[in-house]
Rosetta silent file (secondary structure, phi, psi, omega in degrees, C-alpha in Angstrom):
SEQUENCE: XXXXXXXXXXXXXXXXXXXXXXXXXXXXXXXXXXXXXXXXXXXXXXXXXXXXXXXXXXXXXXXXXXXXXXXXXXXXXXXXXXXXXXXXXXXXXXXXXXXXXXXXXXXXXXXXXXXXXXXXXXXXXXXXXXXXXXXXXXXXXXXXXXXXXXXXXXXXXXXXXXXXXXXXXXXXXXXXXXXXXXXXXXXXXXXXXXXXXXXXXXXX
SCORE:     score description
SCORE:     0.000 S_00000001
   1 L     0.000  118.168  158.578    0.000    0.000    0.000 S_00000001
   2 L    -1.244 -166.950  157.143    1.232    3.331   -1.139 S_00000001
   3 L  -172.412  115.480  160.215    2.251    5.848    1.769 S_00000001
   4 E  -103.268  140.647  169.597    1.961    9.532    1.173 S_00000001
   5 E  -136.335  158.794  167.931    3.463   11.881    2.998 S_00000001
   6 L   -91.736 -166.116 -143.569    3.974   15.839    3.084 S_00000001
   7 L   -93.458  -32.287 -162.458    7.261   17.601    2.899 S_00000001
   8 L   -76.702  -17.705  164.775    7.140   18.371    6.449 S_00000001
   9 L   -90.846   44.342 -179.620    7.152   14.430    7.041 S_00000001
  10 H   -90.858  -60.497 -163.075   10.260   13.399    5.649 S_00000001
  11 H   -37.349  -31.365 -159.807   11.648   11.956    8.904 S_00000001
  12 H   -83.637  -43.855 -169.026    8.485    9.727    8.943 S_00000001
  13 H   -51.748  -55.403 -177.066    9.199    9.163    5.016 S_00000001
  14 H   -57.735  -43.603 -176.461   12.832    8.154    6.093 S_00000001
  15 H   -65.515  -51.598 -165.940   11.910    6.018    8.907 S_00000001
  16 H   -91.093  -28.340  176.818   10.019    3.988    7.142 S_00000001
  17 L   -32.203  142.198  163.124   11.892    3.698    3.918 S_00000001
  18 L  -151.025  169.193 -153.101   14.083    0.199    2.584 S_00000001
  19 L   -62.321  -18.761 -170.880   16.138   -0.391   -0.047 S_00000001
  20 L   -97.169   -8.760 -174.183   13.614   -2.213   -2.335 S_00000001
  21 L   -76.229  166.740  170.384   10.941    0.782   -1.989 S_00000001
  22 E  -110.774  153.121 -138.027   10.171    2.919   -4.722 S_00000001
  23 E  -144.972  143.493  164.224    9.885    6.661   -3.505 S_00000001
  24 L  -107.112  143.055  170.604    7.909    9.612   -5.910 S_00000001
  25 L  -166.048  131.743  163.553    9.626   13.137   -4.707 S_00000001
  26 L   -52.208  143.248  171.993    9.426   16.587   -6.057 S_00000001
  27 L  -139.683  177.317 -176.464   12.644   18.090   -7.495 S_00000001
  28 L   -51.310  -33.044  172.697   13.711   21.543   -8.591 S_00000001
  29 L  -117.274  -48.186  177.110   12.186   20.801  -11.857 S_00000001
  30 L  -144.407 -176.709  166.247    9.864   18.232  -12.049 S_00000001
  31 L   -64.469  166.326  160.372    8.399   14.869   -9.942 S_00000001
  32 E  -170.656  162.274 -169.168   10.174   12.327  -10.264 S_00000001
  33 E   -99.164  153.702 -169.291   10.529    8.333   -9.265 S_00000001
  34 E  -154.712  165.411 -153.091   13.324    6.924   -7.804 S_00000001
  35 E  -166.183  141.995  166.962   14.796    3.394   -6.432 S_00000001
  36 L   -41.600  157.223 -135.656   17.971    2.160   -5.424 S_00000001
  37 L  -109.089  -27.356  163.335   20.500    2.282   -7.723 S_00000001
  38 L  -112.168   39.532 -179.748   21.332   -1.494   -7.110 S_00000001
  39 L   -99.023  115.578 -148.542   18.125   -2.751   -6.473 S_00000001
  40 H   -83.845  -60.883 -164.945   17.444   -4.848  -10.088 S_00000001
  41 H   -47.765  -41.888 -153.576   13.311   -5.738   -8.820 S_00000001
  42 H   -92.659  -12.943  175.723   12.403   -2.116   -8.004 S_00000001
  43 H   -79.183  -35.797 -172.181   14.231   -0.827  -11.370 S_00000001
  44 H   -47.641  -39.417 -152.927   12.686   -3.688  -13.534 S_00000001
  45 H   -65.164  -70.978 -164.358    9.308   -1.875  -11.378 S_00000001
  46 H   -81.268    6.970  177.978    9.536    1.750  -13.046 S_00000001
  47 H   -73.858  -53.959 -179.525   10.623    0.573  -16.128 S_00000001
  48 H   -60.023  -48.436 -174.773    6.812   -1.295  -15.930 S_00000001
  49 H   -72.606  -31.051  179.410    5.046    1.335  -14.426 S_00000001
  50 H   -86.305   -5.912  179.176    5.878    3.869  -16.285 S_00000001
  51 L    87.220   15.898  168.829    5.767    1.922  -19.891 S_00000001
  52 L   -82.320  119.449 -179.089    9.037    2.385  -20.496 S_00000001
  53 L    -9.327  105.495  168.980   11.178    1.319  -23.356 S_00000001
  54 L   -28.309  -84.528 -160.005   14.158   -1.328  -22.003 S_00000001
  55 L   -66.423   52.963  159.180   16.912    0.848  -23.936 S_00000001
  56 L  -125.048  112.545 -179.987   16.146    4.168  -22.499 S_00000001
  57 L   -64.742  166.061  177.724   18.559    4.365  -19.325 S_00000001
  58 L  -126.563   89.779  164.388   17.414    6.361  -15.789 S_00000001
  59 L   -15.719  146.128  136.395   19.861    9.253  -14.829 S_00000001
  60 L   -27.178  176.616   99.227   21.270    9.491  -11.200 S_00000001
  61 L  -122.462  132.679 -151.571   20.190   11.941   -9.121 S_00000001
  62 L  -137.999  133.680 -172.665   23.081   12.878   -6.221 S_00000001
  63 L   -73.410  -47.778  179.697   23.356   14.768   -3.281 S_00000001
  64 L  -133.990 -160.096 -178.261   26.657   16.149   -4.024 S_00000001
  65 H   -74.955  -43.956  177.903   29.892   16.036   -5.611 S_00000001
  66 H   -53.721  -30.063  173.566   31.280   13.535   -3.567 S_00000001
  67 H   -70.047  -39.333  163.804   28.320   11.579   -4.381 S_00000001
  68 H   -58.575  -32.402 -163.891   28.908   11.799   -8.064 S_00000001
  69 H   -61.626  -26.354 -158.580   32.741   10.854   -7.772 S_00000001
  70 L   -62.344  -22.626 -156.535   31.300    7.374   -6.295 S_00000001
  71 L  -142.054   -6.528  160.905   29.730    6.357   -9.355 S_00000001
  72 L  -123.426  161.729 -141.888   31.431    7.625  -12.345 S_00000001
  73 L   -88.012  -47.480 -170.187   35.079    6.610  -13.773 S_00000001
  74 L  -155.822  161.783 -154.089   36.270   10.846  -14.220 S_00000001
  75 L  -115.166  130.047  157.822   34.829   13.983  -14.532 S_00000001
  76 L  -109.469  152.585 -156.580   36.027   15.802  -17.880 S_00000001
  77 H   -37.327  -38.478  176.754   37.316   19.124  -17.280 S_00000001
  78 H   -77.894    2.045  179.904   34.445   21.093  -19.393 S_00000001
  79 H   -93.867  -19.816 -178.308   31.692   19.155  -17.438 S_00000001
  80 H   -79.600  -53.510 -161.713   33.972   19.733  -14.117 S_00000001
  81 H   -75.637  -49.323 -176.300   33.131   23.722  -15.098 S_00000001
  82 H   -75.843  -21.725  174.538   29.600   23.285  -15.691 S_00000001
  83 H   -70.513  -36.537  172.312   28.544   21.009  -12.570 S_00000001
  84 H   -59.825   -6.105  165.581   31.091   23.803  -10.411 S_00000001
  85 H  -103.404  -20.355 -171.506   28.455   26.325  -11.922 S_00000001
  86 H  -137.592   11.070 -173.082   25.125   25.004  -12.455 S_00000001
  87 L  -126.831  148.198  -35.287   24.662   22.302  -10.030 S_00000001
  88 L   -22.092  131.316 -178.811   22.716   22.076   -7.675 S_00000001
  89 L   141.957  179.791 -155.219   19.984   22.536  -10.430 S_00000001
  90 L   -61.233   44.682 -168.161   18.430   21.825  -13.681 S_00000001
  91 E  -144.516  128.169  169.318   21.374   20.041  -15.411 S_00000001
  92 E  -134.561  129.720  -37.820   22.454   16.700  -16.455 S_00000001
  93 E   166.022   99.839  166.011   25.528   15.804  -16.683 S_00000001
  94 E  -110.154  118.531 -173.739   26.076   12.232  -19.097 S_00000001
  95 E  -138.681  145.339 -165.607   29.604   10.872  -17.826 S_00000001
  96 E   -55.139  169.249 -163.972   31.329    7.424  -18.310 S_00000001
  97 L  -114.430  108.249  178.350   29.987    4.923  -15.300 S_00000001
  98 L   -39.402  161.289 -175.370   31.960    3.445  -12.763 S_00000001
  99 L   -63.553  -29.881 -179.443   32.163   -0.391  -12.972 S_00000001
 100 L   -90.369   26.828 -173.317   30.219   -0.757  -10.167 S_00000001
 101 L   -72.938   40.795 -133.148   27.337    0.690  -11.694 S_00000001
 102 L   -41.574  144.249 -163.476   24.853   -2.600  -12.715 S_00000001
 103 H   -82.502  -14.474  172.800   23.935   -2.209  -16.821 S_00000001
 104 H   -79.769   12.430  159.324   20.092   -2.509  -16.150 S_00000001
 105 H   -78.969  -60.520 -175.381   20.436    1.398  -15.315 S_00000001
 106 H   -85.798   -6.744 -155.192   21.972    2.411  -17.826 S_00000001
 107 L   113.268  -43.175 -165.744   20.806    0.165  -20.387 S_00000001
 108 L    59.165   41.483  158.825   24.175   -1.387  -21.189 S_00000001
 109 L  -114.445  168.176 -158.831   25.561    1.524  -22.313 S_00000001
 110 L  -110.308   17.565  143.962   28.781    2.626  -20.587 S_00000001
 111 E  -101.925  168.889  176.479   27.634    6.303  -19.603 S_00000001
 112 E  -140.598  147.741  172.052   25.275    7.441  -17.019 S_00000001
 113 E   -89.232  150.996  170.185   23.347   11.033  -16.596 S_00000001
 114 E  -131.864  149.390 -170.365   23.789   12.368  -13.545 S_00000001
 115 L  -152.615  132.285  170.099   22.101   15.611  -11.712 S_00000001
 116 L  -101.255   97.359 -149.144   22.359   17.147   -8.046 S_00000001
 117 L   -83.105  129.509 -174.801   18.683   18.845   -7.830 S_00000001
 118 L   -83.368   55.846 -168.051   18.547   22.283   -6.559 S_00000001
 119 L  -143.699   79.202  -59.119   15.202   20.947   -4.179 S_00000001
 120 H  -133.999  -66.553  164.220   16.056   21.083   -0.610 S_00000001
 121 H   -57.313  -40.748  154.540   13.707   17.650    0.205 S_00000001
 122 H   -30.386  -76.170  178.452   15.178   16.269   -2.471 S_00000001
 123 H   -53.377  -47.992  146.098   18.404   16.866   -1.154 S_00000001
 124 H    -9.255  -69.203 -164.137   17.631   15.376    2.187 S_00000001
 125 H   -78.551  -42.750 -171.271   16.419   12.433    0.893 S_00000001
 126 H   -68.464  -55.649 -144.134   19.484   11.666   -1.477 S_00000001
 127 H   -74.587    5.986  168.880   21.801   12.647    1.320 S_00000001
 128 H   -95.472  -80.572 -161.031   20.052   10.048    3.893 S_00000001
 129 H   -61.061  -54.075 -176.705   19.383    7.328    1.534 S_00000001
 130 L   118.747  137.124  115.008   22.517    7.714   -1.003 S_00000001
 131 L    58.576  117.472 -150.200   22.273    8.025   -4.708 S_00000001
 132 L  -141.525  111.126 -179.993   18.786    7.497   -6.625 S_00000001
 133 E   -82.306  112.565 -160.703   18.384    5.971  -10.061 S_00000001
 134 E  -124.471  121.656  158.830   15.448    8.532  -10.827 S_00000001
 135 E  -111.640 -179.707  179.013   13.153    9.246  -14.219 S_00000001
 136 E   -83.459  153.934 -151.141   10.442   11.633  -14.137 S_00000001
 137 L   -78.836   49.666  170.392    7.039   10.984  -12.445 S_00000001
 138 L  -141.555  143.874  175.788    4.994   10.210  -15.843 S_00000001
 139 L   -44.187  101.069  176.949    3.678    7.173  -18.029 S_00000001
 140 L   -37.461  125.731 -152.156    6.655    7.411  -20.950 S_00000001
 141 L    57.545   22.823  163.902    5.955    9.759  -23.475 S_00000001
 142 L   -91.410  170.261 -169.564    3.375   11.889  -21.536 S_00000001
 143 L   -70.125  127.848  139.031    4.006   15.699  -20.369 S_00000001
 144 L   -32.403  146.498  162.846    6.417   15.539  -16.909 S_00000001
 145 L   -93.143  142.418  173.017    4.028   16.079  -13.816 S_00000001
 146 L  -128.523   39.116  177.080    5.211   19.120  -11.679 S_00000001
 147 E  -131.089  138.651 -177.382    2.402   18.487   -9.406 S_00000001
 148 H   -79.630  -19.651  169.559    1.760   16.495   -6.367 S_00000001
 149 H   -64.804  -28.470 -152.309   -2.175   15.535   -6.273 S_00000001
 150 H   -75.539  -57.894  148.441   -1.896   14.760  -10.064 S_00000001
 151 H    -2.038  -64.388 -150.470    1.707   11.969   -8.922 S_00000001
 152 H   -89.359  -34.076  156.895   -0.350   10.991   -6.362 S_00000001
 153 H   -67.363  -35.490  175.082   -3.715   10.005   -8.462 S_00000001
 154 H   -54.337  -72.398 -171.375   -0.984    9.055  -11.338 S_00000001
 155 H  -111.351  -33.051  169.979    0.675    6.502   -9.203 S_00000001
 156 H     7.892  -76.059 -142.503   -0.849    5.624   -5.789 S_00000001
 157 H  -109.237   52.463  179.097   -1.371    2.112   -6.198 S_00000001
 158 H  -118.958  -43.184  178.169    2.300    1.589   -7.896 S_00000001
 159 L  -114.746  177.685 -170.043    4.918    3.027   -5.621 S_00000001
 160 L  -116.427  -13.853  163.610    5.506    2.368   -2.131 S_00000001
 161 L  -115.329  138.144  169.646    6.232    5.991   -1.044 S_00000001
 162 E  -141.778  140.574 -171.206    4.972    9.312   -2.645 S_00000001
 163 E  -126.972  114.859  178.416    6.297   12.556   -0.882 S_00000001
 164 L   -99.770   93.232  174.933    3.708   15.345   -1.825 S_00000001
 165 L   -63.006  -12.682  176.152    5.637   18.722   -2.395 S_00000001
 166 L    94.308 -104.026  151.748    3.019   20.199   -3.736 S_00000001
 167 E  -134.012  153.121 -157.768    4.317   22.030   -7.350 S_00000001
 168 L   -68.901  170.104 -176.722    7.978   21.944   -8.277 S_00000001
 169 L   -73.758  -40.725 -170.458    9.543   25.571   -8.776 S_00000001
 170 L  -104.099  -38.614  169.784   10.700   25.212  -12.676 S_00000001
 171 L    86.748  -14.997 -175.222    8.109   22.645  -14.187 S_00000001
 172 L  -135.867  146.248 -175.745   10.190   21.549  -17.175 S_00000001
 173 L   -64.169  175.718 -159.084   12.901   18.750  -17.401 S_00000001
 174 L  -113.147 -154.035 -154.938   16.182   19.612  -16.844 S_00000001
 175 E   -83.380  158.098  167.920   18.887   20.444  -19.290 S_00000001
 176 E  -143.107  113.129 -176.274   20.985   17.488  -20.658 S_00000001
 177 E   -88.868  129.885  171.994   24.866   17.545  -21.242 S_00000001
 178 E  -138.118 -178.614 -177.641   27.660   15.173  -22.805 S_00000001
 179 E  -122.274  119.888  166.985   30.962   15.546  -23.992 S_00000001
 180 E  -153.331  145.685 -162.949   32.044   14.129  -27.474 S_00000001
 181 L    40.054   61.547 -168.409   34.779   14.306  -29.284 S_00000001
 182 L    38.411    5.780  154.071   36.127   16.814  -26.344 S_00000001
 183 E   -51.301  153.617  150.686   33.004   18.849  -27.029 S_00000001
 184 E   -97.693  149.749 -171.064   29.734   19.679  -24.911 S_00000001
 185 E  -129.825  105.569 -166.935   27.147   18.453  -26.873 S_00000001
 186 E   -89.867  136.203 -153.589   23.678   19.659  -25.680 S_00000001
 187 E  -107.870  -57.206 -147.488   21.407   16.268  -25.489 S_00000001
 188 E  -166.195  107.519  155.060   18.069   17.955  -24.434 S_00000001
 189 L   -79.237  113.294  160.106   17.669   22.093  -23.595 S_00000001
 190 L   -95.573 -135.723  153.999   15.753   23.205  -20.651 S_00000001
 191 L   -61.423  -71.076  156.360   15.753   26.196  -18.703 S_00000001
 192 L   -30.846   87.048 -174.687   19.263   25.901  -18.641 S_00000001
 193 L  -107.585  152.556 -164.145   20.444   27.222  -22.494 S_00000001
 194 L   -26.385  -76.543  177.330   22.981   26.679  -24.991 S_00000001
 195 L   -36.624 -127.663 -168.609   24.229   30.397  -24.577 S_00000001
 196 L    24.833  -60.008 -165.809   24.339   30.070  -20.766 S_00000001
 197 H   -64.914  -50.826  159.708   26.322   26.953  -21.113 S_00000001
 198 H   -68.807  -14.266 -162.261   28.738   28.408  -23.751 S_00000001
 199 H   -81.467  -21.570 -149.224   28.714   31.583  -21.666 S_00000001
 200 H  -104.771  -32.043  171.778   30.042   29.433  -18.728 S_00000001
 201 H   -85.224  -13.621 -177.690   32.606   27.328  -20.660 S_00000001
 202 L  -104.001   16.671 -172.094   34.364   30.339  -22.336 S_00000001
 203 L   -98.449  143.508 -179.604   35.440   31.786  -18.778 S_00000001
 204 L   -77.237    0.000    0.000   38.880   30.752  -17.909 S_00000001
């Protein structure tokens, strides 16, 4: 049975939490679901609930830096400039994947996105728990939800925690970055935009 809680309940949210649940939470930009990053049952779960395609991988989401170094092989220097600049916040970050990263995350590809969310509850929650293999709170290839009644009617009898934030601050997915051929290569533009990005990479 489901468990909703408000924002103001995260200890109770925490308390109750284990490694196999699957947790709904508000971020800076939109809801979004999230599961241990090496629990295989609860990813195989949102892959089902949400309808998603097997080869579409589920970004990270990380309390900090230290949390990223844990899980990817190296940071390259223009992606080192943009997380020191835009993170916490609407930006993700595709970087090769440490080994000990299990390939039903990713996919079987040998990068992973990664994002430190600018959400306070959010942050909490990674920084209790640890590292959150996270997509966004919608049925695959629907609108993001950036609301918590509509999550909570959405998913109820699917997840085992939903933490109702009410509506996220930005509303739109977040920006998505990679590096190729020693390039940044913008993957997906959000609120975070190309100028911005170049504005932020041409500073010494």
């Amino acid at each position: 049975m489901t468990k909703i809680f408000k924002t103001t309940e995260i200890s109770k949210a925490l308390s109750i939490y284990q490694k196999a649940d699957i947790i709904a939470f508000p971020t800076d930009t939109v809801y979004g679901i999230g599961a241990n990053i090496f629990n295989e049952e609860a990813i195989k779960k949102i892959y089902r609930i949400k309808n998603r395609p097997q080869n579409k991988p589920i970004a990270v989401l990380c309390a900090n830096l230290e949390q990223i170094k844990m899980i990817v092989e190296h940071i390259p220097e223009p992606i080192s400039k943009l997380i020191n600049y835009f993170l916490p916040g609407p930006l993700t970050v595709i970087l090769p994947k440490n080994k000990i990263i299990p390939n039903y995350v990713t996919s079987n590809l040998a990068t992973i996105g990664i994002r430190i969310p600018n959400h306070p509850l959010s942050l909490e929650l990674l920084k209790a728990i640890g590292p959150l293999a996270t997509t966004s709170a919608n049925k695959s290839g629907e609108d993001s939800i950036n609301n918590g009644n509509e999550v909570i009617n959405e998913f109820i009898n699917d997840v085992d925690i939903i933490i109702d934030g009410g509506i996220t601050d930005i509303g739109v997915a977040s920006t998505v970055v990679a590096v190729e051929h020693n390039e940044v290569q913008i993957i997906r533009e959000g609120s975070i935009t190309k100028a911005m990005i170049n504005s932020v990479l041409k500073k010494s």
